[in-house]
C-alpha positions as CSV (number, residue, x, y, z in Angstrom):
1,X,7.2,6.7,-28.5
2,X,5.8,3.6,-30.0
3,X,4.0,0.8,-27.9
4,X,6.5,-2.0,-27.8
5,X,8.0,-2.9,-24.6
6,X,11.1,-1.9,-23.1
7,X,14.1,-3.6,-22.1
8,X,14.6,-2.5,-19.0
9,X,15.4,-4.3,-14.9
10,X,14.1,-3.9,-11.9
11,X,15.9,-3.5,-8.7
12,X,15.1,-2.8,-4.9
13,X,15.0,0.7,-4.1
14,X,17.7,2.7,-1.9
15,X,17.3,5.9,-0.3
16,X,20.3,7.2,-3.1
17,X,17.1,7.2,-5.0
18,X,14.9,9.4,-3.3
19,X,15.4,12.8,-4.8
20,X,15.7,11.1,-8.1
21,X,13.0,9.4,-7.5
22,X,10.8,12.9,-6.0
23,X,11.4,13.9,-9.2
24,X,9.8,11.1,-11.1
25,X,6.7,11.5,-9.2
26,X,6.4,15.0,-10.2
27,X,6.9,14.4,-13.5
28,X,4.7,11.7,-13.9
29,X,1.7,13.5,-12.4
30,X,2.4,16.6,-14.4
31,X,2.3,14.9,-17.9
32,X,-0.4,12.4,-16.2
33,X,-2.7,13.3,-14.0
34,X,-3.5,16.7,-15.3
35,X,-5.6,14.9,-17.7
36,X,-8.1,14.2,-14.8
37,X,-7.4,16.6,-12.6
38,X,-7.7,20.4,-12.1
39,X,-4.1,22.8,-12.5
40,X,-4.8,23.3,-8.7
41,X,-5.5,19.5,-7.9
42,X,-2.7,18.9,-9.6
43,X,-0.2,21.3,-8.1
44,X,-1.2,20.4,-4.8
45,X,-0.1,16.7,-5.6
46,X,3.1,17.4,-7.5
47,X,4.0,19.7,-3.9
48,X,3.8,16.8,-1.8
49,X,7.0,16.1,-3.5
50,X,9.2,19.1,-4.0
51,X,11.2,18.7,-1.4
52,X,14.8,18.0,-2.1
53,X,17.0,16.1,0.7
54,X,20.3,16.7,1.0
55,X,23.0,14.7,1.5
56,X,23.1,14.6,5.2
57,X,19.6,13.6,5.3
58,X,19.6,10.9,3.1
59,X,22.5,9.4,4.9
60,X,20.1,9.3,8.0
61,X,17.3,8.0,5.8
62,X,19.6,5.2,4.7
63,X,21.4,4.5,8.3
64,X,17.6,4.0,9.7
65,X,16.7,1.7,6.7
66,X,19.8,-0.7,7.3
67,X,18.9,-0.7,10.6
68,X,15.1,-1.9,10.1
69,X,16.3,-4.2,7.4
70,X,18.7,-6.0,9.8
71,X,15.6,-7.4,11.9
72,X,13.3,-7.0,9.1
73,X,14.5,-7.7,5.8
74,X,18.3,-8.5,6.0
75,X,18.8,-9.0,2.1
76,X,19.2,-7.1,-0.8
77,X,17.5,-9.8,-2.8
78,X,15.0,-8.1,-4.8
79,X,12.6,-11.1,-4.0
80,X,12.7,-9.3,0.0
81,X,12.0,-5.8,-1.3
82,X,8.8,-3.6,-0.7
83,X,10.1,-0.8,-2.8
84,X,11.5,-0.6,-6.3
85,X,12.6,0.8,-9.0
86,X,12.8,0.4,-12.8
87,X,15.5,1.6,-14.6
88,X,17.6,1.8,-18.4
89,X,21.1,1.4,-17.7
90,X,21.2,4.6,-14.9
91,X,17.9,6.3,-15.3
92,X,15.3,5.5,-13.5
93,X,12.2,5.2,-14.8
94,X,9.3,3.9,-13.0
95,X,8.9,3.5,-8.5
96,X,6.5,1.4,-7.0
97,X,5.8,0.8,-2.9
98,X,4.0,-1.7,-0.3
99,X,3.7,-1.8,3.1
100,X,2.4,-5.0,4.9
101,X,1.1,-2.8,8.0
102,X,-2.1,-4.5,7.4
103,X,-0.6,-7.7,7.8
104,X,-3.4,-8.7,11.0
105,X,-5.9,-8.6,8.1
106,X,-3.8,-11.2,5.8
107,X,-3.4,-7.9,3.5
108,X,-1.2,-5.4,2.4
109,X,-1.2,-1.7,1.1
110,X,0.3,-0.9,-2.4
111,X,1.4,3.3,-1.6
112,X,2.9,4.5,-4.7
113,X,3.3,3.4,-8.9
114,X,4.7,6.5,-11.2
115,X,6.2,5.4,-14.1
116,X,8.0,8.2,-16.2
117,X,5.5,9.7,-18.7
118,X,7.8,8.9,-21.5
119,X,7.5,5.2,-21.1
120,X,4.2,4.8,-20.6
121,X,2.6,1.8,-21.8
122,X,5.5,-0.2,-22.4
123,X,5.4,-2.7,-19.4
124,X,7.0,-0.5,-17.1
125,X,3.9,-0.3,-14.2
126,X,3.1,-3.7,-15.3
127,X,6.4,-5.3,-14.0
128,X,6.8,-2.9,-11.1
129,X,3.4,-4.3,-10.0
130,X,3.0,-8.1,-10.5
131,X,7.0,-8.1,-9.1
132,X,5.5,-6.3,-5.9
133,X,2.9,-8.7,-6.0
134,X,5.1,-11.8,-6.2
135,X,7.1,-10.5,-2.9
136,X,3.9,-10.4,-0.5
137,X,4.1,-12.6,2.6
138,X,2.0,-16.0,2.2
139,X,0.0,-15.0,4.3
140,X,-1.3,-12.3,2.6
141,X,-4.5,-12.7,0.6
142,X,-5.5,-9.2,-0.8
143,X,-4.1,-6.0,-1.9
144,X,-6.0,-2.8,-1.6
145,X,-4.8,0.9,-2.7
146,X,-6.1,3.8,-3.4
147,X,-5.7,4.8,-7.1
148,X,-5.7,8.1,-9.0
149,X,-8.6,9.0,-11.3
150,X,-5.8,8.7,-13.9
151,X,-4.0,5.3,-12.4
152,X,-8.3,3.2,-12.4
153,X,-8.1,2.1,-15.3
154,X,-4.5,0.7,-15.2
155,X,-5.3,-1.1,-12.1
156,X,-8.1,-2.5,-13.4
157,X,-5.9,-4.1,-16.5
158,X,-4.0,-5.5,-13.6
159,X,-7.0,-7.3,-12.0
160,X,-7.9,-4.7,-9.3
161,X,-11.6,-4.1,-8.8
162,X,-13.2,-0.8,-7.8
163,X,-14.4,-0.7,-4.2
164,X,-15.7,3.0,-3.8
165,X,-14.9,6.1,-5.3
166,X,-13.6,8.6,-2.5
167,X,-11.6,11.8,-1.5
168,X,-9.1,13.5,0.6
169,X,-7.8,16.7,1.6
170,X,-4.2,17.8,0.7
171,X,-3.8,21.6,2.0
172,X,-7.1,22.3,2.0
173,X,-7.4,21.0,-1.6
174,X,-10.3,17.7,-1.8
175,X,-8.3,15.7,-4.0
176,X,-10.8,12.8,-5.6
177,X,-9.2,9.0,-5.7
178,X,-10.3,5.7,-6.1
179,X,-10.4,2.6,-2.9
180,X,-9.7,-0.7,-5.0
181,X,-8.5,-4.0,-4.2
182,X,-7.4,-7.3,-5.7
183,X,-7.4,-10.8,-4.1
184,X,-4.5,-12.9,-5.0
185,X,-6.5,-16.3,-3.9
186,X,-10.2,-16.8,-3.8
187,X,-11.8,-15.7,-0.4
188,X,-14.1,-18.5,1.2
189,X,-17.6,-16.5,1.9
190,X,-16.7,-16.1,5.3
191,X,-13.2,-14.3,4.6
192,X,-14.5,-12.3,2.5
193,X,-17.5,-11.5,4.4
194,X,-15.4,-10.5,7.6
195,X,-13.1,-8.4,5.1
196,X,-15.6,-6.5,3.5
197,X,-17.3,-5.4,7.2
198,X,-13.9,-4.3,8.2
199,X,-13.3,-2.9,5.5
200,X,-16.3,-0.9,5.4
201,X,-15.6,0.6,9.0
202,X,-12.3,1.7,7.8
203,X,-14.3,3.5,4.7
204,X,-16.9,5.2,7.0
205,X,-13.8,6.8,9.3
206,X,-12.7,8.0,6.3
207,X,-15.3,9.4,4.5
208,X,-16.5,11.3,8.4
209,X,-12.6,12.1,8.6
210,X,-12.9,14.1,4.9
211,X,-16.7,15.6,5.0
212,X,-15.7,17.0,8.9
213,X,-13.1,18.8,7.1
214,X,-14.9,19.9,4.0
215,X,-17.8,21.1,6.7
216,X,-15.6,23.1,8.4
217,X,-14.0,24.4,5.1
218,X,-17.4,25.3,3.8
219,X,-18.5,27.1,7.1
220,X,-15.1,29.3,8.6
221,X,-13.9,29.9,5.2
């Protein structure tokens, strides 16, 4: 397919979506991120979402999200939502996430961006990405994720800077990623002081958390 961009919308996400959506993701880093990563990398990755729900389930799924949104985020108004979806008429073609767990640090986490490997390059991430950035809280100042080798350079179109290049384990399998973050206002030199020594705590727990399994890995195995 050609460059231009698409005319598609953007809505909030509903757990209807999820299977759908599961497989998107697998699609995605099938086509994707086998470009970057090994066949068993990359089968490790597309497993974390093979699972199908069934209808029962994703009734649950969606009883326990109204019930959240009721204190949390009471509207459908896609201006509320932390997850969405883009889509052409019924088919959905791109998912992105954030959670504002971090919220104590003015900052949230961006989780997930696939965008169907057939419409690539055509605005889809793009939109999914600055409209997730739009719907932050005021108070938050910076979004961090952690980014595929694949996704880097997409995020960094988008204004995101590398912060460290790292890994985790997925079934015994070291998958390597990418910690980067973007302000959304510019940090006085104290707030950005403060948030780069937290910051770098959280990286040290992880990196101990990953080599303390690769060491026992190396040594039992």
């Amino acid at each position: 397919m050609s460059d231009h961009k698409l005319d598609f919308s953007v809505r909030k996400f509903t757990s209807e979506d999820i299977n759908t959506v599961s497989q998107l993701k697998q699609n995605s880093i099938r086509s994707l991120n086998s470009r970057d990563y090994t066949h068993e990398q990359t089968q490790v990755l597309i497993d974390r979402y093979s699972r199908e729900f069934n209808s029962g389930e994703i009734a649950f799924i969606n009883y326990i999200a109204n019930f959240f949104d009721t204190f949390s985020n009471p509207s459908s108004d896609l201006n509320q939502a932390k997850a969405l979806v883009a889509h052409i008429d019924d088919q959905i073609i791109g998912y992105a996430a954030i959670s504002n767990l971090d919220w104590l640090n003015n900052s949230q986490t961006l989780y997930e961006l696939f965008v169907h490997p057939e419409y690539i390059r055509k605005g889809v991430g793009t939109k999914l990405l600055q409209t997730l950035e739009t719907n932050v809280e005021n108070n938050c100042k910076v979004i961090n994720l952690f980014a595929s080798l694949t996704g880097k350079p997409f995020y960094q179109a988008n204004g995101y800077k590398i912060v460290n290049y790292s890994s985790f384990y997925i079934e015994g399998t070291r998958i390597p990623i990418v910690k980067m973050e973007k302000w959304l206002v510019k940090p006085s030199e104290t707030e950005k002081f403060f948030w780069d020594i937290s910051q770098q705590g959280k990286r040290n727990i992880e990196w101990l958390a990953t080599e303390t399994v690769a060491f026992f890995r190396e040594t039992f195995s």
